[in-house]
MARVEXLO-961491 format. One record per atom (N, C-alpha, C, O): residue number from 0; residue in one letter; atom name; x, y, z. Coordinates in steps of 0.1 Angstrom, whole numbers, plus 5000, padded with zeros to 4 digits. Layout:
N
NUM A CA X Y Z
...
***
This chain:
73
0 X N 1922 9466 8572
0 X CA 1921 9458 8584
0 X C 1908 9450 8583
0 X O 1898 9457 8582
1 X N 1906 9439 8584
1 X CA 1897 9431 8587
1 X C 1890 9429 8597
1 X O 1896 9432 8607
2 X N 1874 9425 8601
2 X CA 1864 9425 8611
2 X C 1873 9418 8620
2 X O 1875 9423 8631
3 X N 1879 9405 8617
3 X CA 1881 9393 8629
3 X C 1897 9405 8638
3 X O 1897 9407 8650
4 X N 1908 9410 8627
4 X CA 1912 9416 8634
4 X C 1912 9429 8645
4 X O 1918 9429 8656
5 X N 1903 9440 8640
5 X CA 1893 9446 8647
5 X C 1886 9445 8658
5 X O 1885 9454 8667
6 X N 1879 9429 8658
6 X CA 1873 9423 8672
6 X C 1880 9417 8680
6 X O 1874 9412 8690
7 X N 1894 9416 8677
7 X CA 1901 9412 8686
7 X C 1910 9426 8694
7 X O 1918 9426 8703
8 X N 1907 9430 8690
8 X CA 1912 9445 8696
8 X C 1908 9450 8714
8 X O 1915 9453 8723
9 X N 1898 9450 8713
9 X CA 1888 9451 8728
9 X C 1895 9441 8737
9 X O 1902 9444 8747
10 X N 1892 9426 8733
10 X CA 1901 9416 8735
10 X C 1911 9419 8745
10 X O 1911 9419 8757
11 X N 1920 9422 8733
11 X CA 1936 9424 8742
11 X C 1942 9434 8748
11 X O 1954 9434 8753
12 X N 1929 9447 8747
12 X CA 1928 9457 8752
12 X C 1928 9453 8771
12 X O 1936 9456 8780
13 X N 1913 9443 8771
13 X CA 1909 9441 8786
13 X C 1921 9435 8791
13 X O 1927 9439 8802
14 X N 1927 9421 8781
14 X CA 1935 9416 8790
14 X C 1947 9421 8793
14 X O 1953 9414 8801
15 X N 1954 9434 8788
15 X CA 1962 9444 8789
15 X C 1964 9454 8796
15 X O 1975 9459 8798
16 X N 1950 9458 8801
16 X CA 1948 9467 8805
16 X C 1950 9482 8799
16 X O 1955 9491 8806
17 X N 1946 9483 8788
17 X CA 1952 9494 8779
17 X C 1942 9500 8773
17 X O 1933 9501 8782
18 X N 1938 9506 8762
18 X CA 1929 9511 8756
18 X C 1926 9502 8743
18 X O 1934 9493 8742
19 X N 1918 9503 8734
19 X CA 1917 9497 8725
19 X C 1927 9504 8713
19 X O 1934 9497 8706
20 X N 1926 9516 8712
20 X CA 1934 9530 8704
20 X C 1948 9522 8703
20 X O 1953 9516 8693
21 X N 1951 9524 8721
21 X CA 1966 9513 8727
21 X C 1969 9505 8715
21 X O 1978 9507 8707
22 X N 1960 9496 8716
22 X CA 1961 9481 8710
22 X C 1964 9482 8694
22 X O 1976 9481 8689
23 X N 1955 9485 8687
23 X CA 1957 9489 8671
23 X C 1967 9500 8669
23 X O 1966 9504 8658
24 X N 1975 9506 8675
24 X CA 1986 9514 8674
24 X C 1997 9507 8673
24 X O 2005 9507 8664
25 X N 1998 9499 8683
25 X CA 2008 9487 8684
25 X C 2004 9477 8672
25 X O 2014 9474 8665
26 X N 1998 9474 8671
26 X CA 1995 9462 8660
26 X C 2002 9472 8645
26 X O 2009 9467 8636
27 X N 1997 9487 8645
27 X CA 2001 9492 8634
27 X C 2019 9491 8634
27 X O 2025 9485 8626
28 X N 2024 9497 8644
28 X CA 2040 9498 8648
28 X C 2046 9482 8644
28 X O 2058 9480 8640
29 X N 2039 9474 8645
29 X CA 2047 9461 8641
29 X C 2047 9452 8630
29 X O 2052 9440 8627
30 X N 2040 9461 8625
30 X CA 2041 9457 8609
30 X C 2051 9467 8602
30 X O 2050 9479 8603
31 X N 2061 9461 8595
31 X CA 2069 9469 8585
31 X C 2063 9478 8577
31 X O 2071 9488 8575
32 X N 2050 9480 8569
32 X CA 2046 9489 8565
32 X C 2040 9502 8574
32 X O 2037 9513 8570
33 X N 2039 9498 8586
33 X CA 2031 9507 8600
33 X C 2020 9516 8592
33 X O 2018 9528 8591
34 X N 2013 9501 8586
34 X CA 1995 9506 8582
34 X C 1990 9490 8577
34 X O 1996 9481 8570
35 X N 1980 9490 8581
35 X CA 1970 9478 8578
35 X C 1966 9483 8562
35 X O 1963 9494 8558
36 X N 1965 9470 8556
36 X CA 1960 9468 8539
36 X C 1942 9477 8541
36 X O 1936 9479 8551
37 X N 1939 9479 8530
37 X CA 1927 9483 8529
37 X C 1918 9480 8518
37 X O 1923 9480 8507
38 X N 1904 9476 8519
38 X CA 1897 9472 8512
38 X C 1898 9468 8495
38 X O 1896 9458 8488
39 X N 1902 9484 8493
39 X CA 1905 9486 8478
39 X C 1917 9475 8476
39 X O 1913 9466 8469
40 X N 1931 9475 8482
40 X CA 1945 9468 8480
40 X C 1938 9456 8478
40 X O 1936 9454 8466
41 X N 1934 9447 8488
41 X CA 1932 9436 8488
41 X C 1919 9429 8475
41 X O 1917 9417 8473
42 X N 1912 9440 8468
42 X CA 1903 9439 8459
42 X C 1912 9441 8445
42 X O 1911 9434 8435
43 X N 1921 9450 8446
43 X CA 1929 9450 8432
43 X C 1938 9434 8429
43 X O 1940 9426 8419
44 X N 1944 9434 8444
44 X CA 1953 9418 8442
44 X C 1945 9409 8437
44 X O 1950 9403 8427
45 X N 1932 9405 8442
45 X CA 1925 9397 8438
45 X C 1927 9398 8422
45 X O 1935 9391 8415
46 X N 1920 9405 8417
46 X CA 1909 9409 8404
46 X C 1932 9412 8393
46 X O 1933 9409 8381
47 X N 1942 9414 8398
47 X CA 1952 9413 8395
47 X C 1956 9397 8390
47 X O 1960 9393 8379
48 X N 1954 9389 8401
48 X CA 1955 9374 8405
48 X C 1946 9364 8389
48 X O 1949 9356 8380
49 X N 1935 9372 8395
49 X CA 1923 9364 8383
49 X C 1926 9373 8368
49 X O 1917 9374 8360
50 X N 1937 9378 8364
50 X CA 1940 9391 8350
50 X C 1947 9381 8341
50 X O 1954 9372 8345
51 X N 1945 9384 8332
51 X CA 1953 9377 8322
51 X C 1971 9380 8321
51 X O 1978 9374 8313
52 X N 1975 9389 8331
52 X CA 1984 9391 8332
52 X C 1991 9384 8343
52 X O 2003 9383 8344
53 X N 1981 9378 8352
53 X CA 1981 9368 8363
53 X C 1985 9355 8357
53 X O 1994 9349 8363
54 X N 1982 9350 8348
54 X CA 1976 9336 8342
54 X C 1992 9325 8340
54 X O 1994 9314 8335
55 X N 2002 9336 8346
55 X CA 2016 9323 8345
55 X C 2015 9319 8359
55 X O 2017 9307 8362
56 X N 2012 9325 8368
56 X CA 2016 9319 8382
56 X C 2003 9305 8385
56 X O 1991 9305 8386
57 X N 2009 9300 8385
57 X CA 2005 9282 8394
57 X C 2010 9278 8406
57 X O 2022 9278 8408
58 X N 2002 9275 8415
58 X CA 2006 9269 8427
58 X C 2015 9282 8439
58 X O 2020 9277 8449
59 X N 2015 9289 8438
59 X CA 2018 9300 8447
59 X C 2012 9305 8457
59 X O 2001 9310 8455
60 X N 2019 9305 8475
60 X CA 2014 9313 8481
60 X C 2016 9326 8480
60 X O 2027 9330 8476
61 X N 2008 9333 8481
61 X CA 2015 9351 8476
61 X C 2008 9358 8493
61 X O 1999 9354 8500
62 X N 2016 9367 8494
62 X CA 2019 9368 8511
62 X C 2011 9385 8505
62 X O 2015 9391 8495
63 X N 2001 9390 8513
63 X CA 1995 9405 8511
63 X C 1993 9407 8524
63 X O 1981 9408 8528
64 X N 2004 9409 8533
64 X CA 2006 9416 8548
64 X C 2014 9427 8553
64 X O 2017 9430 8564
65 X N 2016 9432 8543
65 X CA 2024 9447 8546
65 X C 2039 9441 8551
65 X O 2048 9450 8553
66 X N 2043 9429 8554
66 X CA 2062 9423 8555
66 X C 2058 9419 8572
66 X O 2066 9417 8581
67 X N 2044 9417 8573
67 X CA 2046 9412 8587
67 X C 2052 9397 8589
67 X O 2058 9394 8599
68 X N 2050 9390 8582
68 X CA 2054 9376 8577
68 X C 2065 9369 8582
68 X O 2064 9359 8575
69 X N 2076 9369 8590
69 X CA 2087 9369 8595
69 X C 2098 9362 8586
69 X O 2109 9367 8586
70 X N 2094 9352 8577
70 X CA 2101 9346 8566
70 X C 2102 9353 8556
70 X O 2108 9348 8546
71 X N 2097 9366 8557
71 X CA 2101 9375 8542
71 X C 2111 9383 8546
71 X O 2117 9390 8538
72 X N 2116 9384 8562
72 X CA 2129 9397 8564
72 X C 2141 9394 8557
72 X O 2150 9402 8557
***
């Protein structure tokens, strides 16, 4: 989970009237994986990306959101 996501949590807690707990529960429920990426994942894709095993792909978006993405269902 990232800071910017995180800080918007409180956010949409107040304007919800809910808890913050509330809010990141639901954010987890609506992702297809029902878990946010973690530090390590997003550190391996990279350092994968930059691998010599990497080195055919050109020009590609590559999507690392657990299938929240709506164009990948």
């Amino acid at each position: 989970m990232t800071d910017r996501l995180r800080s918007n949590f409180p956010v949409e807690a107040k304007n919800k009237g809910i808890t913050v707990e509330e809010v990141e529960q639901a954010a987890r429920r609506s992702i297809p994986a029902k878990r946010f990426g973690n530090e390590m994942e997003f550190g391996q894709y990279c350092a994968w990306l930059c691998s010599k095993q990497a080195s055919y792909i050109t020009g590609q978006n590559l999507l690392i959101d657990g299938g929240i993405y709506p164009g990948t269902f």
